[in-house]
PDB file of N, CA, C and O in Angstrom:
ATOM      1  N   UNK A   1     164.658 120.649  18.622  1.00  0.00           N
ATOM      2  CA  UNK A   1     165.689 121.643  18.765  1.00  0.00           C
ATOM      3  C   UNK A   1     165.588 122.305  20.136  1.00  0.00           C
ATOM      4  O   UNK A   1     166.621 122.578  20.746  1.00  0.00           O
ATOM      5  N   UNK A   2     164.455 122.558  20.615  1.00  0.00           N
ATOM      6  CA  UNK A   2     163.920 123.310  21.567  1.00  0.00           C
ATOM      7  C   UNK A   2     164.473 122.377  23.336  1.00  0.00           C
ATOM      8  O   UNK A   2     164.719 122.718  24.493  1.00  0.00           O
ATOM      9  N   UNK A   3     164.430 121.230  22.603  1.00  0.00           N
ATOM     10  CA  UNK A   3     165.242 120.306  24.205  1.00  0.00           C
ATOM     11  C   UNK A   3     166.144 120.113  23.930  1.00  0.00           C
ATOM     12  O   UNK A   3     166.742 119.490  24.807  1.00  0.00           O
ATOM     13  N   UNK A   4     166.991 120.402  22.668  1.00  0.00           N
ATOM     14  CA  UNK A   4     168.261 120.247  23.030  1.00  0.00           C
ATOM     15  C   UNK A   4     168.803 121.163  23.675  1.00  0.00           C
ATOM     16  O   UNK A   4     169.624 121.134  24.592  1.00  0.00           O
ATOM     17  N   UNK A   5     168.148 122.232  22.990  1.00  0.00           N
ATOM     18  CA  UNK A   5     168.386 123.945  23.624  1.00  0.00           C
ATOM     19  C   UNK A   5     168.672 123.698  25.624  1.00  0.00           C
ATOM     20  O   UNK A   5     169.605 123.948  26.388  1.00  0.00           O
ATOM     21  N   UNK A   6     167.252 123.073  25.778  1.00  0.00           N
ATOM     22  CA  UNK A   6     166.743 123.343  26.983  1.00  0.00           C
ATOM     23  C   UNK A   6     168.082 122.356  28.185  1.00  0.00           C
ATOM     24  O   UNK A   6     168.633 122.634  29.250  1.00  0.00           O
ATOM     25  N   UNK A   7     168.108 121.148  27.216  1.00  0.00           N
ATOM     26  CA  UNK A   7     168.948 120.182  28.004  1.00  0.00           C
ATOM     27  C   UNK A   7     170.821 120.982  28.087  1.00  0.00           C
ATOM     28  O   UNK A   7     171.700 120.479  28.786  1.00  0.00           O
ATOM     29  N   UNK A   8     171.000 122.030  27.365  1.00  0.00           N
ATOM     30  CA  UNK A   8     172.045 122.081  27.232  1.00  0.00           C
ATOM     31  C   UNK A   8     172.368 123.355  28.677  1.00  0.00           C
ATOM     32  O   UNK A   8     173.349 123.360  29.420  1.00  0.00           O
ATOM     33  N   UNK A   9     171.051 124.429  28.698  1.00  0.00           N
ATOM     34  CA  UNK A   9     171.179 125.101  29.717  1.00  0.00           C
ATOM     35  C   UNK A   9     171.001 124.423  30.812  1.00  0.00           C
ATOM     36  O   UNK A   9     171.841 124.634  31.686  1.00  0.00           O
ATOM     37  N   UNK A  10     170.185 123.684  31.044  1.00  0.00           N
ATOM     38  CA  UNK A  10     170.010 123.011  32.441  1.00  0.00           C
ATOM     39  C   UNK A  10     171.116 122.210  32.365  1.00  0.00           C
ATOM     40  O   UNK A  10     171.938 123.115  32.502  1.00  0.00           O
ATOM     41  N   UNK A  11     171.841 121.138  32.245  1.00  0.00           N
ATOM     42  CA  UNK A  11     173.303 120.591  31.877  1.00  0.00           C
ATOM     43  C   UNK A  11     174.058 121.337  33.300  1.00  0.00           C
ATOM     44  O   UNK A  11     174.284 120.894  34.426  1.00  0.00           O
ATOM     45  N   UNK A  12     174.400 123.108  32.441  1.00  0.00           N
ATOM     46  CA  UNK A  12     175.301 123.683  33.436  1.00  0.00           C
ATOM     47  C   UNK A  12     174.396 124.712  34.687  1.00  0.00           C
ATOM     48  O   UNK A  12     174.985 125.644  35.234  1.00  0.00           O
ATOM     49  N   UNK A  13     173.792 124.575  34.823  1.00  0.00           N
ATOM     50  CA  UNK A  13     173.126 125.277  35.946  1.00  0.00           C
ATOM     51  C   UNK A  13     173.297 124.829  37.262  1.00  0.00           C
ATOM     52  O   UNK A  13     173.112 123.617  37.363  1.00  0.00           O
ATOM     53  N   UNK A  14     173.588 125.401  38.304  1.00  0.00           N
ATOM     54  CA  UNK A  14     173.450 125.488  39.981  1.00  0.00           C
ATOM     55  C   UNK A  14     172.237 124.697  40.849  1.00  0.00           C
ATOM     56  O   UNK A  14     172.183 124.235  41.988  1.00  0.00           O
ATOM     57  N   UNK A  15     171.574 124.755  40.058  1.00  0.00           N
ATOM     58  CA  UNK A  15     170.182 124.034  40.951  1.00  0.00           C
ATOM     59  C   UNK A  15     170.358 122.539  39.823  1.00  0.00           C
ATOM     60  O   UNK A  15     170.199 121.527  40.505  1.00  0.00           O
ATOM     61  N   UNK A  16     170.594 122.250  38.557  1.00  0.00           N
ATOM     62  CA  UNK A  16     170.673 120.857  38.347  1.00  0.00           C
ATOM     63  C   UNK A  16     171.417 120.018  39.270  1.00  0.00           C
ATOM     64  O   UNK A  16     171.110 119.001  39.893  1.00  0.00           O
ATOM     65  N   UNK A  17     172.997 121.058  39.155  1.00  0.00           N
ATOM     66  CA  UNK A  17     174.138 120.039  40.084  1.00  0.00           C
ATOM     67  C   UNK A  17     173.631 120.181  41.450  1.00  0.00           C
ATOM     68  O   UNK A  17     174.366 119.595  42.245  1.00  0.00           O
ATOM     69  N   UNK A  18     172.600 120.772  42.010  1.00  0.00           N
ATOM     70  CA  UNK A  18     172.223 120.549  43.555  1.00  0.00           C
ATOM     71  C   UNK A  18     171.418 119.653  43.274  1.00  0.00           C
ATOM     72  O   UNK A  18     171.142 119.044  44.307  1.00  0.00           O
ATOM     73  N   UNK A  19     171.025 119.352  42.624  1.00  0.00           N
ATOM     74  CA  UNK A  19     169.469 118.312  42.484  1.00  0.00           C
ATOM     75  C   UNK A  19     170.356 117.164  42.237  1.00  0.00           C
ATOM     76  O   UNK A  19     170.049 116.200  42.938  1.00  0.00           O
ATOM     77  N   UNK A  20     171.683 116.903  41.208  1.00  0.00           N
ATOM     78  CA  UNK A  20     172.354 115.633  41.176  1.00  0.00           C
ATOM     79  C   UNK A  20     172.820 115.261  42.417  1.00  0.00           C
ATOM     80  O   UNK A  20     172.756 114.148  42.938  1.00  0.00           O
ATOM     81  N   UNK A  21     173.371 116.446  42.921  1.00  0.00           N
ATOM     82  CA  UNK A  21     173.943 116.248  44.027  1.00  0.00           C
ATOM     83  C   UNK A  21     173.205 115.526  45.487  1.00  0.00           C
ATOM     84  O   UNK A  21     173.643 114.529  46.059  1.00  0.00           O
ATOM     85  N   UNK A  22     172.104 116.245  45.851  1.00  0.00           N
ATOM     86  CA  UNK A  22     170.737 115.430  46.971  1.00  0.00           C
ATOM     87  C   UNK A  22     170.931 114.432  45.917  1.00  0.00           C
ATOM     88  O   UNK A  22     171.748 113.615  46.340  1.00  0.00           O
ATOM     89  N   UNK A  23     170.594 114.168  44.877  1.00  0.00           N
ATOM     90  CA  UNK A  23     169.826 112.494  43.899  1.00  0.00           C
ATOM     91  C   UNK A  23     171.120 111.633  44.831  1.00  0.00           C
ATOM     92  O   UNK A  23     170.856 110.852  45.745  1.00  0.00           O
ATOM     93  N   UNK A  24     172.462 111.956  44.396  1.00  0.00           N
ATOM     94  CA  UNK A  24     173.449 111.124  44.696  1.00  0.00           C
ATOM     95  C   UNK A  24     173.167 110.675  46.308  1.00  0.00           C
ATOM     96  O   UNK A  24     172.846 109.545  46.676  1.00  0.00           O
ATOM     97  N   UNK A  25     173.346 111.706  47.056  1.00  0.00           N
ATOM     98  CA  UNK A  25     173.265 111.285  48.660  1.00  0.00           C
ATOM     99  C   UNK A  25     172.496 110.297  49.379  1.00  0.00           C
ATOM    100  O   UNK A  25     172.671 109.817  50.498  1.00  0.00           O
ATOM    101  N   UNK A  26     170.914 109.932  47.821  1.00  0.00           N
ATOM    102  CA  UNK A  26     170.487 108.831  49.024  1.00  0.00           C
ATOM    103  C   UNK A  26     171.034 107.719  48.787  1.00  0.00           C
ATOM    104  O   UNK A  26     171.113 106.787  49.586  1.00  0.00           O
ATOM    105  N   UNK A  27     171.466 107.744  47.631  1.00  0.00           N
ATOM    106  CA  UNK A  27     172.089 106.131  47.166  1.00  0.00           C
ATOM    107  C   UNK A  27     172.833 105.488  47.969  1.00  0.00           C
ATOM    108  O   UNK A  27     173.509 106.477  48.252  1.00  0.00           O
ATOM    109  N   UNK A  28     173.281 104.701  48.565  1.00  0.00           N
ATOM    110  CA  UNK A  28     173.832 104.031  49.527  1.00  0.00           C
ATOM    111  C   UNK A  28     174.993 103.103  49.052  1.00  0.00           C
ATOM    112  O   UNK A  28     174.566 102.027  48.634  1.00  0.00           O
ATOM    113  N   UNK A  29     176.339 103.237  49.007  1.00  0.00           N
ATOM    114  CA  UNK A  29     177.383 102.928  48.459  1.00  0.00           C
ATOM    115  C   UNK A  29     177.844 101.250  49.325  1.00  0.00           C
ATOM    116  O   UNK A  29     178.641 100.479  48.790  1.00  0.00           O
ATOM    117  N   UNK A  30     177.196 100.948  50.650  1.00  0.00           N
ATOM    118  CA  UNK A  30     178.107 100.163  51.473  1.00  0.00           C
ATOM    119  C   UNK A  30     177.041  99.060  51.881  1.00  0.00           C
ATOM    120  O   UNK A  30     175.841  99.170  52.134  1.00  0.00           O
ATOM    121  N   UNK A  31     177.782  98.095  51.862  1.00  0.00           N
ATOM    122  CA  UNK A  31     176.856  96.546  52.283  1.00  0.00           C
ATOM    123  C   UNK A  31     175.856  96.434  53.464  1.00  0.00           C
ATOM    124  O   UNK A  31     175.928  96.978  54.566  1.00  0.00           O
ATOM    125  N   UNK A  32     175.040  95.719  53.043  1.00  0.00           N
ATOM    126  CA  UNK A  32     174.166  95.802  54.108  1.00  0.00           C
ATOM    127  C   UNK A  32     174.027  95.293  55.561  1.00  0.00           C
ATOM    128  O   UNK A  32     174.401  94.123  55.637  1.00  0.00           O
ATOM    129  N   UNK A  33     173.641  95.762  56.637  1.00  0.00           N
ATOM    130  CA  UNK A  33     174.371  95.472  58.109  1.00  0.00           C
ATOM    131  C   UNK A  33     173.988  94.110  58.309  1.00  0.00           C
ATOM    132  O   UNK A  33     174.654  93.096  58.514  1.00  0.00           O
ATOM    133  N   UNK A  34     172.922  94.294  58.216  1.00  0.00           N
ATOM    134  CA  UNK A  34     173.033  92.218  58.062  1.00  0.00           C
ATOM    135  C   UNK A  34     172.420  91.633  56.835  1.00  0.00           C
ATOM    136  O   UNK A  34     171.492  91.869  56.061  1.00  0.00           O
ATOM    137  N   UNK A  35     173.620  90.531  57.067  1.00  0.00           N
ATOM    138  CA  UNK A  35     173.393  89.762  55.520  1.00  0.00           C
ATOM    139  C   UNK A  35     172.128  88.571  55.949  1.00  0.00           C
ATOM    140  O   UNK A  35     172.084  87.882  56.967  1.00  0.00           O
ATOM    141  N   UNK A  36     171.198  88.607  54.855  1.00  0.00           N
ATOM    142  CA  UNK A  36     170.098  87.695  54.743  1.00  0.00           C
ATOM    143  C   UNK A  36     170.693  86.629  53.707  1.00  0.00           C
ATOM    144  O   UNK A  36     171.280  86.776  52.635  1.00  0.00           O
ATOM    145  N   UNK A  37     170.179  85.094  54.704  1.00  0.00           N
ATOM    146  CA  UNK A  37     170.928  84.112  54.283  1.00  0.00           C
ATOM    147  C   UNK A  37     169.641  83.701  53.187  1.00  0.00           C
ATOM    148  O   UNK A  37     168.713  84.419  52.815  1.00  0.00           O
ATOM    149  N   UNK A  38     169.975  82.170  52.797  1.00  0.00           N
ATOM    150  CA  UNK A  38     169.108  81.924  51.349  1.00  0.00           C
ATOM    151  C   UNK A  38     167.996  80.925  52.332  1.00  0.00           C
ATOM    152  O   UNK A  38     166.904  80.891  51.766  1.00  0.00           O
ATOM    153  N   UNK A  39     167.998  80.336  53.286  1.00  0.00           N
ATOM    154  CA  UNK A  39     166.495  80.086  54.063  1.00  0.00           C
ATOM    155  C   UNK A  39     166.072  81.445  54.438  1.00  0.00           C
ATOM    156  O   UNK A  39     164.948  81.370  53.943  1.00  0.00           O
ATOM    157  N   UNK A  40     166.103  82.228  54.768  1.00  0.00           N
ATOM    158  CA  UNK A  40     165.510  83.803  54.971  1.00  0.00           C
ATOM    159  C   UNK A  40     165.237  84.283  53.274  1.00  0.00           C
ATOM    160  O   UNK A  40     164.251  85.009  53.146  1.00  0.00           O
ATOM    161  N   UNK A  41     165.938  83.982  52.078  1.00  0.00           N
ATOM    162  CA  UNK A  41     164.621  84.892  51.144  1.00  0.00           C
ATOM    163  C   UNK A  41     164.044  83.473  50.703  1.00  0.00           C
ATOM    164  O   UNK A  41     163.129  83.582  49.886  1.00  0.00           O
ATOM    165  N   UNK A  42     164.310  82.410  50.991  1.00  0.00           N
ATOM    166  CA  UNK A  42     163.151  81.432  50.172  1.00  0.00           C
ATOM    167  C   UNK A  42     162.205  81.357  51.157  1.00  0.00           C
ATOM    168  O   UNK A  42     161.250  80.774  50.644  1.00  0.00           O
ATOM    169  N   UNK A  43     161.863  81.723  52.679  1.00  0.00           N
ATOM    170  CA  UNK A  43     160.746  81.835  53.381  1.00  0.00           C
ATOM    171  C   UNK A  43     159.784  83.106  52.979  1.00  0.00           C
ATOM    172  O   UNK A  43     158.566  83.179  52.814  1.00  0.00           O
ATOM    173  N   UNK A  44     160.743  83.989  52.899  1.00  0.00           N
ATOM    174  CA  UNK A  44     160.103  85.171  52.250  1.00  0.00           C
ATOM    175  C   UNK A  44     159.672  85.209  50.501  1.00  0.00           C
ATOM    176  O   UNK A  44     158.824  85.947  49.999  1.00  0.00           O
ATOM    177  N   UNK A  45     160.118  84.677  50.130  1.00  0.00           N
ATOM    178  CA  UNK A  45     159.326  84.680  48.591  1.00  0.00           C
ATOM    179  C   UNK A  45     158.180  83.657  48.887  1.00  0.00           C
ATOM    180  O   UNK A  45     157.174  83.780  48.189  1.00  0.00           O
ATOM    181  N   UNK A  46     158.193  82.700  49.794  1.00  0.00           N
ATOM    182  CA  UNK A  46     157.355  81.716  50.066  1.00  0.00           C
ATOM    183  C   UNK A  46     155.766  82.594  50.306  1.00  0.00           C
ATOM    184  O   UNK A  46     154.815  82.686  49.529  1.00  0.00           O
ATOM    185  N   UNK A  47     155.960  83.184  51.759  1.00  0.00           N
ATOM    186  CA  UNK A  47     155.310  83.809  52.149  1.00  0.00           C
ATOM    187  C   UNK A  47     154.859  84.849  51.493  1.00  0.00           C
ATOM    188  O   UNK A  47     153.761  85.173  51.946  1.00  0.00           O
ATOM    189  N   UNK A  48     155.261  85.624  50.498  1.00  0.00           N
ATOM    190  CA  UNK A  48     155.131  86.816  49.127  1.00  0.00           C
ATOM    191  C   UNK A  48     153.853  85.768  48.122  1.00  0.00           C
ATOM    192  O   UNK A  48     152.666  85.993  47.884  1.00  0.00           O
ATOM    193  N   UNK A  49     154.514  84.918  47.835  1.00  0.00           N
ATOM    194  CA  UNK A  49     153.984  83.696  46.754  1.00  0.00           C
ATOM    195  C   UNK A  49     152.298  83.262  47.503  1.00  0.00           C
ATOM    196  O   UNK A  49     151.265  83.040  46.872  1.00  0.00           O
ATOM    197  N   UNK A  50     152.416  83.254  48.437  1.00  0.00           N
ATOM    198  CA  UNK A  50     151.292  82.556  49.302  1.00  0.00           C
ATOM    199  C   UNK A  50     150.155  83.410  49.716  1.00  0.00           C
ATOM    200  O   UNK A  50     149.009  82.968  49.806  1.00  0.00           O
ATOM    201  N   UNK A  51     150.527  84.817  50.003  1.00  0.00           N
ATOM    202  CA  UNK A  51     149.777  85.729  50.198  1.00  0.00           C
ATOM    203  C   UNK A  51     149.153  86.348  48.730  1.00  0.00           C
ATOM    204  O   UNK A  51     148.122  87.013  48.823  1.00  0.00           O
ATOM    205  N   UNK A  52     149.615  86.192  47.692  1.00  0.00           N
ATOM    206  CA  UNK A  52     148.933  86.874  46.281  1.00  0.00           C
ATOM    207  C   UNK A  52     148.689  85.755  46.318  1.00  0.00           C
ATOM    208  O   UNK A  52     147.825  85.694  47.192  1.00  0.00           O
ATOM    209  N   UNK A  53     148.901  84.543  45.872  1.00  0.00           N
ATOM    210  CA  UNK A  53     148.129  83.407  45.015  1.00  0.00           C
ATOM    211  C   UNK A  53     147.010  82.312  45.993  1.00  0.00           C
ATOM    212  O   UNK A  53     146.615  81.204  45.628  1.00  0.00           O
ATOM    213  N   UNK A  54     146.787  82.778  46.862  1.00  0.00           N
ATOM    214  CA  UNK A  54     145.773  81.636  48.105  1.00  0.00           C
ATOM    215  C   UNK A  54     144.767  82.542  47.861  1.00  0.00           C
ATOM    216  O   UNK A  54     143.849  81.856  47.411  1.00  0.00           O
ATOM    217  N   UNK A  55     144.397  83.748  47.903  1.00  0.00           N
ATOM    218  CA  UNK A  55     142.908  84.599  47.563  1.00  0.00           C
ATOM    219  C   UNK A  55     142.337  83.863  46.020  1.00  0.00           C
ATOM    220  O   UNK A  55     141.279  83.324  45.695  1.00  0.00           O
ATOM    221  N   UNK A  56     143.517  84.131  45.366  1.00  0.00           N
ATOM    222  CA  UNK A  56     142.828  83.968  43.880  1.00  0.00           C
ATOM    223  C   UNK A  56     143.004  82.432  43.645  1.00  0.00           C
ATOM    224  O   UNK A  56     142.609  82.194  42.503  1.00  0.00           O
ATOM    225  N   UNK A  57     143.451  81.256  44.286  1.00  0.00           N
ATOM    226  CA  UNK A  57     143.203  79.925  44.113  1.00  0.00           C
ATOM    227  C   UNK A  57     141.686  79.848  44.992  1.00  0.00           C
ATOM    228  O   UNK A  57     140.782  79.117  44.588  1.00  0.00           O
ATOM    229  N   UNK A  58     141.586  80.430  45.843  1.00  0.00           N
ATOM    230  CA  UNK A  58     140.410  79.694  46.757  1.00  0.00           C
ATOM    231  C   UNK A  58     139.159  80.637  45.849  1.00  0.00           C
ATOM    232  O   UNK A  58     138.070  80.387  46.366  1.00  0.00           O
ATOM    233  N   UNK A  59     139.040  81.414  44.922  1.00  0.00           N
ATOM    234  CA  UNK A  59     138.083  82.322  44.256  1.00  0.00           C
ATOM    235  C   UNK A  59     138.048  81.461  42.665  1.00  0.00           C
ATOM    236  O   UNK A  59     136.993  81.530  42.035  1.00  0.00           O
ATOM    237  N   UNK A  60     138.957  80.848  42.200  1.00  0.00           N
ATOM    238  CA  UNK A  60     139.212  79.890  41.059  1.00  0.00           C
ATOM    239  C   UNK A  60     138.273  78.577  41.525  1.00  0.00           C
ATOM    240  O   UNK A  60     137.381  78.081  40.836  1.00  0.00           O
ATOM    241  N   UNK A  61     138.686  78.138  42.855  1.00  0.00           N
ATOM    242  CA  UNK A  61     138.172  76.501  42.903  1.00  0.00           C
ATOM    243  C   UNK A  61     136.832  76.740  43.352  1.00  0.00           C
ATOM    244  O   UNK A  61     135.978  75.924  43.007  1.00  0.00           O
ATOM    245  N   UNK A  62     136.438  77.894  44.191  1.00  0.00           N
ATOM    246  CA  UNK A  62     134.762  77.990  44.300  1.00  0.00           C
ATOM    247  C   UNK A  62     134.295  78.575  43.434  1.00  0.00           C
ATOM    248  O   UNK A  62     133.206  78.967  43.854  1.00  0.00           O
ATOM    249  N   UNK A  63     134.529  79.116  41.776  1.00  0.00           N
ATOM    250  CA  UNK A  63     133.619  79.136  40.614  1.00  0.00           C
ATOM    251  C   UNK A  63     132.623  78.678  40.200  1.00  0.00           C
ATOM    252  O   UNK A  63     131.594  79.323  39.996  1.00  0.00           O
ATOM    253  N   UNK A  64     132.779  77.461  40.007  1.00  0.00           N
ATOM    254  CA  UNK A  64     131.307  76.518  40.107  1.00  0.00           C
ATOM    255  C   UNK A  64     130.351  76.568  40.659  1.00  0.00           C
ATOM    256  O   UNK A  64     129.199  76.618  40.228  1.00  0.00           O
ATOM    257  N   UNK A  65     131.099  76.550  42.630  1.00  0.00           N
ATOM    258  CA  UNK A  65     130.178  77.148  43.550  1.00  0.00           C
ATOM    259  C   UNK A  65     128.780  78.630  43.309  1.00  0.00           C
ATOM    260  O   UNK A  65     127.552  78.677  43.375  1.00  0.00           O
ATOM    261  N   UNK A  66     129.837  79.567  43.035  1.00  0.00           N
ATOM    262  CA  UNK A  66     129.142  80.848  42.547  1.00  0.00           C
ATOM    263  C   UNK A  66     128.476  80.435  41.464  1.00  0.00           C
ATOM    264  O   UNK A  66     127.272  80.516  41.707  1.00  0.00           O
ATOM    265  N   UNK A  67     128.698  79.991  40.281  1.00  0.00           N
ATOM    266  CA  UNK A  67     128.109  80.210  38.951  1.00  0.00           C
ATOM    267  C   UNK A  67     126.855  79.313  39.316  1.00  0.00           C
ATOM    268  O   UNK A  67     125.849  79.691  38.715  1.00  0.00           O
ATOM    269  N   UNK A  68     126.612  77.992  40.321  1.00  0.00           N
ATOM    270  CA  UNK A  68     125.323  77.486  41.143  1.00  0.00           C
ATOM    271  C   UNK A  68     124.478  78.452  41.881  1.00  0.00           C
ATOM    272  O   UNK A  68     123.282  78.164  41.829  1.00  0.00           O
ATOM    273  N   UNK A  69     124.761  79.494  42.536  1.00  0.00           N
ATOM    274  CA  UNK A  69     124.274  80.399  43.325  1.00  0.00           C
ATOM    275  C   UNK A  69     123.617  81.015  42.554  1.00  0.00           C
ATOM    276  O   UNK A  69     122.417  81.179  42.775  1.00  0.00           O
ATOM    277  N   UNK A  70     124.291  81.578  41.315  1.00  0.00           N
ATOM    278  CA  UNK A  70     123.385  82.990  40.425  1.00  0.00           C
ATOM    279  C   UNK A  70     122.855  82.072  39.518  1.00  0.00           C
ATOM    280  O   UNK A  70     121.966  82.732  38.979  1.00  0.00           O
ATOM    281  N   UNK A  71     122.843  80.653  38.871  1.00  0.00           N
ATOM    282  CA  UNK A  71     122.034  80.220  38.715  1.00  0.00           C
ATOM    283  C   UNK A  71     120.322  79.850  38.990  1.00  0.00           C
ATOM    284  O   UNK A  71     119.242  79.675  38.425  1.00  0.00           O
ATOM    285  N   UNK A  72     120.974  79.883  40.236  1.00  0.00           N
ATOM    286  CA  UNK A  72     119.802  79.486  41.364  1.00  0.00           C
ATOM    287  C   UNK A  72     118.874  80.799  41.484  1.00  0.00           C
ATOM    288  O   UNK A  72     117.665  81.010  41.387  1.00  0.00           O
ATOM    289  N   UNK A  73     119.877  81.482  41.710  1.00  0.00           N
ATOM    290  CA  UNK A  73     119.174  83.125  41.928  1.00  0.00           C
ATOM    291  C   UNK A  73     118.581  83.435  40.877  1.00  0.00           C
ATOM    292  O   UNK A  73     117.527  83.962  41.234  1.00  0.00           O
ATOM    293  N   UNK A  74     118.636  83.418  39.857  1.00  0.00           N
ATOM    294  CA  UNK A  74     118.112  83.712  38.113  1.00  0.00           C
ATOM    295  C   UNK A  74     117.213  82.910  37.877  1.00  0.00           C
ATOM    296  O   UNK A  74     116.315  83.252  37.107  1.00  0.00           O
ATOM    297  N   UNK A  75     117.203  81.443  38.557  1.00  0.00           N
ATOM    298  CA  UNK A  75     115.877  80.696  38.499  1.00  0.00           C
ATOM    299  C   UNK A  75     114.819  81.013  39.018  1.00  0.00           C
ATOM    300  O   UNK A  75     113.737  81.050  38.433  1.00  0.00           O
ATOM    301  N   UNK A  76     115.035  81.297  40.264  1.00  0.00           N
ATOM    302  CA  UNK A  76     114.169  81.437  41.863  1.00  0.00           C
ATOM    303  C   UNK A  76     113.000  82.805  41.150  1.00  0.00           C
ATOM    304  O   UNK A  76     111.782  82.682  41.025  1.00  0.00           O
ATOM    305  N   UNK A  77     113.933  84.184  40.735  1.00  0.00           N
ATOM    306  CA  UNK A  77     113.619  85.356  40.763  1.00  0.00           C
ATOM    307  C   UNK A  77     113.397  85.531  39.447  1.00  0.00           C
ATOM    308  O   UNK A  77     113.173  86.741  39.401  1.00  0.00           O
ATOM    309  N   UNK A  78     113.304  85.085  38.247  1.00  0.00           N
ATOM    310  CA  UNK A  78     113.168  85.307  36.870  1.00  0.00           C
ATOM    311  C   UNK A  78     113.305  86.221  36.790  1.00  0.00           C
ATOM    312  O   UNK A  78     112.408  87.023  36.528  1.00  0.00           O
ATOM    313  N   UNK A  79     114.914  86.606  37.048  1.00  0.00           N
ATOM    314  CA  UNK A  79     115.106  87.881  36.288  1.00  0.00           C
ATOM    315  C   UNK A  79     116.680  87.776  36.173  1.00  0.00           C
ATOM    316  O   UNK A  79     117.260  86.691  36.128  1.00  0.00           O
ATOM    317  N   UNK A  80     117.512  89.369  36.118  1.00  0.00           N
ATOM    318  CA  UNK A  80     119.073  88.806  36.226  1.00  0.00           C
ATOM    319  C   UNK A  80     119.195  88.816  37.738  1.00  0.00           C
ATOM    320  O   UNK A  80     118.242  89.298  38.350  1.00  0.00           O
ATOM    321  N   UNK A  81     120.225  88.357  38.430  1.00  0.00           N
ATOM    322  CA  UNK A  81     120.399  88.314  39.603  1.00  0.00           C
ATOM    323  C   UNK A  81     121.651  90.110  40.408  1.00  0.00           C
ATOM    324  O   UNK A  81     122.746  90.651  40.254  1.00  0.00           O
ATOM    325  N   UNK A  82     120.918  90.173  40.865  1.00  0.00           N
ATOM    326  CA  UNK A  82     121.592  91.481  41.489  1.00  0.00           C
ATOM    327  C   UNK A  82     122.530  91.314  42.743  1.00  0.00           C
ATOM    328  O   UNK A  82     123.066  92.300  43.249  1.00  0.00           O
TER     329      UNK A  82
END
């Protein structure tokens, strides 16, 4: 009851419609000055795609690698490896 209350005064108040009002102004109603063709976003999703997934492929295929290392290390040092 208490937000409907609340939503109904704020609704008509002076500082909501200034606050809709700035909200509205940044929105941008008109096309963009230059149009990006479809080789410009498939290089760019390329390059998006390549930068997240090349860290975590090259950390996937040397697993083995590592899980040999702290092996080794856990052998060497009989203990856990730090």
């Amino acid at each position: 009851m208490f937000s409907a209350l609340k939503a109904r005064l704020l609704r008509g108040s002076k500082v909501m419609e200034a606050y809709w009002q700035a909200h509205r102004s940044i929105i941008h109603h008109k096309p963009p000055k230059d149009k990006i063709g479809p080789m410009q976003s498939v290089f760019t999703i390329c390059v998006f795609a390549v930068t997240l997934l090349a860290p975590a492929g090259w950390i996937l295929h040397h697993i083995p690698d590592y899980r040999q290392r702290a092996s080794a290390q856990h052998h060497n040092h009989g203990g856990p490896c730090t």
